[in-house]
C-alpha positions as CSV (number, residue, x, y, z in Angstrom):
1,X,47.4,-38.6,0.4
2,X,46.5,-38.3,3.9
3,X,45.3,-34.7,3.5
4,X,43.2,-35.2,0.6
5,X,41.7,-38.2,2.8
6,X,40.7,-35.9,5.2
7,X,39.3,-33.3,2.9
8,X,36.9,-35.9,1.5
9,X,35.6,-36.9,4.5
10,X,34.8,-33.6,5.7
11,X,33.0,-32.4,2.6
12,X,31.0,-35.5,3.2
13,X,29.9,-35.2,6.4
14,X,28.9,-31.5,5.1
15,X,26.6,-32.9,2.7
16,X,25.3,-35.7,5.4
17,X,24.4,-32.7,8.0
18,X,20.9,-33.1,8.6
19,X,18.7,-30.3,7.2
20,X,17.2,-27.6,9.7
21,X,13.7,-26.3,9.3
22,X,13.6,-23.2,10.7
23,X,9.9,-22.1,12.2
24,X,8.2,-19.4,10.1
25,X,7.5,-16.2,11.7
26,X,4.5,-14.3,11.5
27,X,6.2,-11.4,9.4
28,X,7.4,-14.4,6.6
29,X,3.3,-15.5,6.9
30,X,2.5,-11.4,6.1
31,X,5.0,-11.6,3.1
32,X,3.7,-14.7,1.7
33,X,0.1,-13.5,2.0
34,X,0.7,-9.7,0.8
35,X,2.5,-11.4,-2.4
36,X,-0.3,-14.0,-3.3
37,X,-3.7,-12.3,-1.9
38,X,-6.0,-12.1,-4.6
39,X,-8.4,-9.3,-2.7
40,X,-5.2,-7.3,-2.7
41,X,-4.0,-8.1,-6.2
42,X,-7.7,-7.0,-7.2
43,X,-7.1,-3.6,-4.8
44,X,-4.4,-2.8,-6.6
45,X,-6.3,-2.8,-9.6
46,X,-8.3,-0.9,-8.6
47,X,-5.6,1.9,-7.7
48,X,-4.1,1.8,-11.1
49,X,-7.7,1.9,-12.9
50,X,-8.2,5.3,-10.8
51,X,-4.7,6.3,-11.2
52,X,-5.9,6.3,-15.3
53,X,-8.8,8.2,-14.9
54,X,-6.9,11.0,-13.3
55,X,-4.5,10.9,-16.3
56,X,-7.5,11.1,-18.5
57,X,-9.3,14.0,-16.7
58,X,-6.0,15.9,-17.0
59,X,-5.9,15.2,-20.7
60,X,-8.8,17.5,-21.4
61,X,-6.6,20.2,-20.7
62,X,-4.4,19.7,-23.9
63,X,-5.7,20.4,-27.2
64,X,-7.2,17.2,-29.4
65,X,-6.4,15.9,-33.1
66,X,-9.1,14.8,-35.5
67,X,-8.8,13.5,-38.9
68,X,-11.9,12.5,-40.9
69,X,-11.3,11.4,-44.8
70,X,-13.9,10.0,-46.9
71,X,-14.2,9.1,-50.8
72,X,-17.6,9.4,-52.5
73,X,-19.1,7.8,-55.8
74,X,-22.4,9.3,-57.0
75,X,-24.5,8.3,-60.3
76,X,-24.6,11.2,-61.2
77,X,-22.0,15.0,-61.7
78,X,-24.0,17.0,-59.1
79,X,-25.1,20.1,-61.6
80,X,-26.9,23.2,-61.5
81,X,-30.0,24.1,-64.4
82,X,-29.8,27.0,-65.6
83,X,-32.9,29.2,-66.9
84,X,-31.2,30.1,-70.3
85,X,-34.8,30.9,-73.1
86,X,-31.2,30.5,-75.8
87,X,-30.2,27.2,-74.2
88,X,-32.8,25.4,-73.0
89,X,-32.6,22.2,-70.1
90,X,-28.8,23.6,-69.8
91,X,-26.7,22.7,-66.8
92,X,-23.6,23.9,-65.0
93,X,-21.5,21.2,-63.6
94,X,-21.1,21.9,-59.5
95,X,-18.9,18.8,-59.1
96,X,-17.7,15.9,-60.0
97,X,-19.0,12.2,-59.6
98,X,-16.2,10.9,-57.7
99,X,-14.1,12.7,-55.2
100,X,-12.0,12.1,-52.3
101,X,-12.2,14.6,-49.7
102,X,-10.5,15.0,-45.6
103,X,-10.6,17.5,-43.2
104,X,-8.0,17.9,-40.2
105,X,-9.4,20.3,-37.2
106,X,-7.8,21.0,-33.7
107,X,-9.9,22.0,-30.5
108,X,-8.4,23.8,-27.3
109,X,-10.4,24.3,-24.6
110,X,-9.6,27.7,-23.5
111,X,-12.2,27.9,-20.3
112,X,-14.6,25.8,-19.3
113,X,-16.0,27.4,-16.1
114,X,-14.3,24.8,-13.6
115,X,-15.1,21.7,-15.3
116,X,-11.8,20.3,-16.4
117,X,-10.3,21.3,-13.1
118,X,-13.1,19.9,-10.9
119,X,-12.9,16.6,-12.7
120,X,-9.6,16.6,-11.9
121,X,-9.5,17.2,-8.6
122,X,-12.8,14.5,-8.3
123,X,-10.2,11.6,-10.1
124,X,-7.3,12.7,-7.4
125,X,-9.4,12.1,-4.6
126,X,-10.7,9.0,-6.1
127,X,-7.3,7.9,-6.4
128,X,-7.0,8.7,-2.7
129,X,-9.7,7.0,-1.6
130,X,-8.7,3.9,-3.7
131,X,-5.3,4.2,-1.8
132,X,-7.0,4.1,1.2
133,X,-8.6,1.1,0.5
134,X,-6.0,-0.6,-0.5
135,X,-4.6,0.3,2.6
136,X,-7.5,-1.2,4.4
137,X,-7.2,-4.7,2.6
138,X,-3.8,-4.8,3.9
139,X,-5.0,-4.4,7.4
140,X,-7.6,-6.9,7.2
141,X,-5.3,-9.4,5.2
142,X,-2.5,-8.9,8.2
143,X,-5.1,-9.8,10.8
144,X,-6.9,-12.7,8.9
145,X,-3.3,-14.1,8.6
146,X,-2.2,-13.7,12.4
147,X,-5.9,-15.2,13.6
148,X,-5.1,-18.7,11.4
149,X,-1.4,-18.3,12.5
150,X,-2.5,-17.7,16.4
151,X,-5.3,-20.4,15.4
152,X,-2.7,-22.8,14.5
153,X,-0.4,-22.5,17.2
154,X,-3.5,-22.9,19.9
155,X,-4.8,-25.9,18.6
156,X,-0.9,-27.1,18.0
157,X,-1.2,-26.6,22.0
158,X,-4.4,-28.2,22.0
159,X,-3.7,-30.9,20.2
160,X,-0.3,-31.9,23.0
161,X,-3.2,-31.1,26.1
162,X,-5.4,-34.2,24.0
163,X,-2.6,-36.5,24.0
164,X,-1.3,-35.9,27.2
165,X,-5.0,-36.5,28.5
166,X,-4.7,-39.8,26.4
167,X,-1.5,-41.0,27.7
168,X,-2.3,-40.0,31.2
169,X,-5.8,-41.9,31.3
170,X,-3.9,-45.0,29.2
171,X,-1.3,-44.9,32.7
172,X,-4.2,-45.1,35.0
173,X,-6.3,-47.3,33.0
174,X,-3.4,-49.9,33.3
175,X,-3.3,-49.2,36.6
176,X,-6.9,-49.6,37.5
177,X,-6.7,-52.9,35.1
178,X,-3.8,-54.2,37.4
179,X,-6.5,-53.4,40.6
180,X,-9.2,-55.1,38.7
181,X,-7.2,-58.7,37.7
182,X,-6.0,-58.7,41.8
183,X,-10.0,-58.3,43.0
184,X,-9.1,-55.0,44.3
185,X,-12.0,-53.3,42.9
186,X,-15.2,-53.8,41.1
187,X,-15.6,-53.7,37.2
188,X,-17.3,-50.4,37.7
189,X,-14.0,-48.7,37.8
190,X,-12.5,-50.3,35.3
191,X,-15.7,-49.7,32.5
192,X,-15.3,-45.8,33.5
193,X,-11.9,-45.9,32.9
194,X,-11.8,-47.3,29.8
195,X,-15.0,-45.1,28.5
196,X,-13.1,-42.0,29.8
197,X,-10.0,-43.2,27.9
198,X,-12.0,-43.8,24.6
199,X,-13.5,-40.1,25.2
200,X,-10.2,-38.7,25.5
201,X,-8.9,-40.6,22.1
202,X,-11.9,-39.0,20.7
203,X,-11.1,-35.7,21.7
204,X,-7.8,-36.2,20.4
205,X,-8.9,-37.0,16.9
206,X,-11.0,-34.5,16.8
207,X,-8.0,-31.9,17.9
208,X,-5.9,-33.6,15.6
209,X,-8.2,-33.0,12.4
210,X,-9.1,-29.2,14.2
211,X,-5.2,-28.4,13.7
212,X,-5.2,-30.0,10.3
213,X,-8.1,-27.2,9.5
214,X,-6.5,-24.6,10.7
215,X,-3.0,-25.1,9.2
216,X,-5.0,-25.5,5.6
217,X,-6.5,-22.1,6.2
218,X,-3.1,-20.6,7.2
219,X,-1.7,-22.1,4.5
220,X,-4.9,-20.9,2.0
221,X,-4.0,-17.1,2.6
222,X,0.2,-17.6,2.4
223,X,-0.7,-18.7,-1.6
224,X,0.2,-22.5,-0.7
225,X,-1.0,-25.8,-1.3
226,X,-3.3,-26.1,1.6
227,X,-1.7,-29.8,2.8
228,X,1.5,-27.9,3.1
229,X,3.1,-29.0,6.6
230,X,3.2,-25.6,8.8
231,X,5.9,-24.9,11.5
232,X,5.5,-21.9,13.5
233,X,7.2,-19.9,15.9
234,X,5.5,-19.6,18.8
235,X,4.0,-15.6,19.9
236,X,3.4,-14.1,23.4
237,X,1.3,-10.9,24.7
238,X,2.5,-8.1,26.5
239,X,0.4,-5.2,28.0
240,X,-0.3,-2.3,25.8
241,X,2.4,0.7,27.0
242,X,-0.2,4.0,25.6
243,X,-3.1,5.0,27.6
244,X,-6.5,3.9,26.1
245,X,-7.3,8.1,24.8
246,X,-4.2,7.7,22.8
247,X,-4.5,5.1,21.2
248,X,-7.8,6.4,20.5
249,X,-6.5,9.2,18.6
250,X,-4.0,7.6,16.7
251,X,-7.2,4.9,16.1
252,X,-8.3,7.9,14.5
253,X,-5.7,9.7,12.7
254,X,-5.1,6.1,11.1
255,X,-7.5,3.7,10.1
256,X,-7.6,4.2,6.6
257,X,-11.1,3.5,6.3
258,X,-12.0,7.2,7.4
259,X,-9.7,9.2,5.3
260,X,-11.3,6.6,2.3
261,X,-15.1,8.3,3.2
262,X,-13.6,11.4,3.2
263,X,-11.8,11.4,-0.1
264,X,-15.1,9.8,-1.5
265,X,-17.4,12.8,-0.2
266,X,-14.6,15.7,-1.7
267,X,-14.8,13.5,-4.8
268,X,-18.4,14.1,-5.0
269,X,-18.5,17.4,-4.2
270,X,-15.8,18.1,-7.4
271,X,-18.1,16.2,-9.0
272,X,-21.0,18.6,-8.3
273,X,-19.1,21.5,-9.2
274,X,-18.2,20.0,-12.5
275,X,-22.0,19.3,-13.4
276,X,-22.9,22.7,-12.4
277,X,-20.1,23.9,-14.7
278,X,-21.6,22.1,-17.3
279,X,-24.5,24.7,-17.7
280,X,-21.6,27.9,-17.7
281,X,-19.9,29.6,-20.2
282,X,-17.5,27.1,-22.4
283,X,-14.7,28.9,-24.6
284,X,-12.6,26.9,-26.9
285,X,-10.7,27.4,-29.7
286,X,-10.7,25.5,-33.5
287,X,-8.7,25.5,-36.0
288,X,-8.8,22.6,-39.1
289,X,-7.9,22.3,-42.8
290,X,-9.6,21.0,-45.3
291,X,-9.4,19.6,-48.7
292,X,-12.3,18.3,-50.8
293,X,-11.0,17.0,-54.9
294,X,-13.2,19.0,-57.1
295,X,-12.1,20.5,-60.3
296,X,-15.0,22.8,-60.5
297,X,-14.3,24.2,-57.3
298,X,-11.9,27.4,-57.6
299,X,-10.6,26.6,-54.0
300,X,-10.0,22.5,-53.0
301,X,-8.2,23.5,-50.0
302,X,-9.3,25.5,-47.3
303,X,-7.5,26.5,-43.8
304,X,-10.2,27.7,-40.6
305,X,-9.6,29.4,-37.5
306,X,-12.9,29.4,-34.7
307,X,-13.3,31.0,-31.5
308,X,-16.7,29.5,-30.2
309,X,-18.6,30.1,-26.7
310,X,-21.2,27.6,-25.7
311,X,-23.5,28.5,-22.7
312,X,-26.6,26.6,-22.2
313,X,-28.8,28.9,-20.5
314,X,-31.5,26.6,-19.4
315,X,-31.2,23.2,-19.3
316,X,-34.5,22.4,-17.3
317,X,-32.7,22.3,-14.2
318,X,-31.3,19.4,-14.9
319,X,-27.9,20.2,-14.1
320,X,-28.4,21.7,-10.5
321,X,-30.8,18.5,-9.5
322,X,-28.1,15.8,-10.5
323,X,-25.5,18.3,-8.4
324,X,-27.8,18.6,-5.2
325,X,-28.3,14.6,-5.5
326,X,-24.0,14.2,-5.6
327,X,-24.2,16.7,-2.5
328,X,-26.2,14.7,-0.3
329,X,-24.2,11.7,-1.5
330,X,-21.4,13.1,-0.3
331,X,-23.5,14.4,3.4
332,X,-24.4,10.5,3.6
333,X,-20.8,9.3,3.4
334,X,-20.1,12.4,5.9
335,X,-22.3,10.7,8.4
336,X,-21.3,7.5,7.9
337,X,-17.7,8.4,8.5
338,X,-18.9,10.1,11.9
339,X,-20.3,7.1,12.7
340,X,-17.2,4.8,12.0
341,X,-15.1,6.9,14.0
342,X,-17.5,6.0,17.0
343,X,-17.3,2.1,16.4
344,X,-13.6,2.5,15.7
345,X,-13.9,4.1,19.2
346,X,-15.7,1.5,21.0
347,X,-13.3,-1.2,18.4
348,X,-10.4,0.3,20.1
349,X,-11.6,0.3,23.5
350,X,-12.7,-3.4,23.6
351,X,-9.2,-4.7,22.1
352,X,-7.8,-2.8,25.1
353,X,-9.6,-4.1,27.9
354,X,-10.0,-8.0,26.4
355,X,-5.8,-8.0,26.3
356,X,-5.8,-6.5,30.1
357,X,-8.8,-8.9,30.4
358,X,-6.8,-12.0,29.0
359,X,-3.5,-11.3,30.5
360,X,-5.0,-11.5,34.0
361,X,-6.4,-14.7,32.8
362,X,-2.7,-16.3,31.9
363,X,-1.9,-15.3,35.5
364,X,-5.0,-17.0,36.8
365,X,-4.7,-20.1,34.7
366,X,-1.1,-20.6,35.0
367,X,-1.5,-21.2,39.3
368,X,-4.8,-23.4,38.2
369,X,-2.5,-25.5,35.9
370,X,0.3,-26.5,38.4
371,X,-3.0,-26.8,41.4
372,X,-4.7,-29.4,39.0
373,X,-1.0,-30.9,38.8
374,X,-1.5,-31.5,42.2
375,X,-5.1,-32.6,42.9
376,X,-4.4,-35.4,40.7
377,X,-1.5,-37.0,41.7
378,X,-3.2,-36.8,45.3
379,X,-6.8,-38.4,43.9
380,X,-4.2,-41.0,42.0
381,X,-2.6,-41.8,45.9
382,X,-5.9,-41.6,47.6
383,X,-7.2,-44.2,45.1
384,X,-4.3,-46.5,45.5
385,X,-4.7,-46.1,49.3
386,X,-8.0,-47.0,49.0
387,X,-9.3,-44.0,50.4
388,X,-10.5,-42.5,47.4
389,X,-12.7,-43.1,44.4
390,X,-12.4,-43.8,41.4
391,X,-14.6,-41.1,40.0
392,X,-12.8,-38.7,42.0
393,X,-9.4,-39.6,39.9
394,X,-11.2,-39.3,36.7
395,X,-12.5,-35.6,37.8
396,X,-9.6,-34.9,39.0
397,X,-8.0,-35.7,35.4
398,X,-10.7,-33.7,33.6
399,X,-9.5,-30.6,35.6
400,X,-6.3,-30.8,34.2
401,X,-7.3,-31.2,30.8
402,X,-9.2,-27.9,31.0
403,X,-6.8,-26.0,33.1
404,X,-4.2,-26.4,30.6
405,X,-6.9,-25.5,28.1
406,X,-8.1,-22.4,29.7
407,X,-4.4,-21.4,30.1
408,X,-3.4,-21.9,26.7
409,X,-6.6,-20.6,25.4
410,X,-5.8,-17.4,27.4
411,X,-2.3,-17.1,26.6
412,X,-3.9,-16.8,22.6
413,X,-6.2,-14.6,23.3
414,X,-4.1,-12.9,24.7
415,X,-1.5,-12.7,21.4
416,X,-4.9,-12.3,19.4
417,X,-5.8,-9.4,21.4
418,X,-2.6,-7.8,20.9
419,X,-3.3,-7.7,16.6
420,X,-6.6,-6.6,17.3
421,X,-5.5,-3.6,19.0
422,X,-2.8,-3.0,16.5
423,X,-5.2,-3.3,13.8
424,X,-8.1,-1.0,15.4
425,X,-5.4,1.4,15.6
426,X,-4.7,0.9,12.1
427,X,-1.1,0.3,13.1
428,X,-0.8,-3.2,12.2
């Protein structure tokens, strides 16, 4: 009895453990968003829709089926006169006044002059480029999420810098209230206080509803209802470890967009070649049977082989003008591409030197943090001594408000830098 006593109790104080909610990392926030992302879903789409076109441009290769049936009614027996001086207005029945008739033909290109095999190779690099976009939507999708998850944790961090401002000016407004009720000081002192105190709740509200936008908007590209509550695990910086001309490089041996120009410009140059074809030689082979019901006709079936070449020899130039225009399409996308892989360049190179730039900053901001620490606990003494002002404990409290903003701001620009670089170096 005593042992099943015991057992009970422990299996109820398993089920009376509190519940632990762990903080969501930035790669769950990357799953959630990759899975629900509607510009993604819709570049995925997009792959597949390519991914059918190349299917169909291979098709032409293989030969084709066509069945056409029909079953006529006519007034009248179609019939021949006949110029007979014994049998005058005779007529020789041709066929008859109904009929049902279908024909069955196969066609096999046998050479086309490039045509099926440049549209071909203009779908695969279609596909490609398609790829490469949908590559590219992942990027941008990973570094929208990690901006509203860095977002989030900095005005989280804001948000604590509001209250602590609130609570600190609350202490002090007490204080100077206590100072006030003894005659210590004029009312002055005690009206600042109290307006910088109702400042700082303000600037605590308005932190307050700044976090509650930011974890909507987090919470908008993760696929979930946008008053979802959010808990994060927090994200530091560290220096980037490659030299800025490798990174570069690899900048531009990876960002998708650029391989997505240049599968778009060899698409359009296949598709050049397979309008030029169009004006070329074109050899196929038909064969069909056929069957027409007429009892006047000796034969009602008939079987047909064809060897055909079609070669339109001038066309107007029409053919040559719409390939020179998919040419200089394809030279425009050429020079657009050279001219990403400069701003991917200078994208790369700014990312690099704003995360040196911020991670001096932390350094910077972290000695002003525990400094403004300092100045106001001596303003706070000073005052109390009598030696000091009023105003000069009030300053001394908005210095530590904005140290410990510029020090979490920099530690967040920092982490934000970090992605950036990732992502101009298509790493991400």
């Amino acid at each position: 009895m005593r042992k099943l006593l015991v057992f009970i109790a422990t299996a109820c104080s398993l089920f009376l453990l509190p519940s632990f909610n762990f903080a969501e990392t930035l790669e769950d926030g990357w799953g959630r968003a990759l899975s629900a992302d509607n510009r993604l879903l819709a570049a995925k789409k997009n792959v597949e829709y390519s991914s059918k076109m190349l299917d169909a441009s291979k098709a032409l290769r293989f030969p084709s089926l066509t069945l056409d049936s029909s079953y006529t009614l006519l007034n009248h027996s179609p019939a021949a006169a006949v110029d007979n001086p014994l049998m005058p207005f005779s007529q020789i029945p041709m066929s008859e006044d109904k009929s049902f008739s279908y024909t069955t033909s196969v066609s096999l290109p046998l050479f086309t002059s490039g045509r099926i095999s440049s549209s071909i190779d203009a779908a695969g690099s279609s596909l490609n480029a398609e790829r490469q976009n949908e590559k590219t939507t992942v990027l941008d999708l990973k570094l929208n999420v990690a901006d509203a998850y860095i977002t989030v944790l900095r005005v989280r961090h804001l948000v604590e810098v509001a209250e602590s401002n609130v609570n600190s000016l609350v202490s002090y407004t007490r204080d100077v209230s206590n100072f006030y009720d003894q005659g210590m000081i004029t009312k002055n002192d005690l009206l600042a206080a109290q307006v910088e105190l109702s400042d700082a709740r303000q600037r605590f509200m308005q932190a307050e509803n700044r976090l509650n936008i930011a974890k909507a908007s987090y919470n908008r590209l993760t696929g979930r209802a946008l008053d979802a509550e959010v808990a994060l695990d927090d994200l530091s910086a560290e220096p980037a470890k490659t030299p800025l001309n490798e990174l570069t490089a690899l900048a531009l041996e990876k960002r998708p967009e650029l391989s997505s120009f240049e599968e778009q410009a060899k698409s359009l140059r296949f598709q050049a070649t397979e309008v030029r074809s169009l004006v070329l030689p074109q050899i196929v082979f038909k064969g069909g049977y056929s069957y027409t019901q007429n009892r006047y006709q000796v034969y009602e079936d008939l079987w047909s082989a064809t060897l055909g070449l079609r070669w339109d020899l001038f066309d107007g130039g029409s053919a040559r003008h719409n390939a020179a225009a998919l040419i200089l399409k394809s030279e425009s996308l050429d020079k657009l591409r050279a001219d990403l892989s400069s701003l991917i360049a200078l994208q790369v190179r700014q990312a690099f030197l704003d995360l040196d730039e911020t991670l001096k900053r932390i350094e910077v901001t972290r000695e002003a943090m525990s400094q403004a620490e300092e100045n106001l606990k001596v303003a706070k003494v000073r005052y109390r001594e009598g030696v000091g002002t009023n105003t000069e404990v009030l300053d001394a409290e908005t210095l530590r408000v904005k140290s410990y903003s510029n020090y979490y701001n920099a530690v967040y620009d920092a982490v934000l830098s970090k992605f950036r670089l990732q992502y101009a170096t298509g790493v991400l």
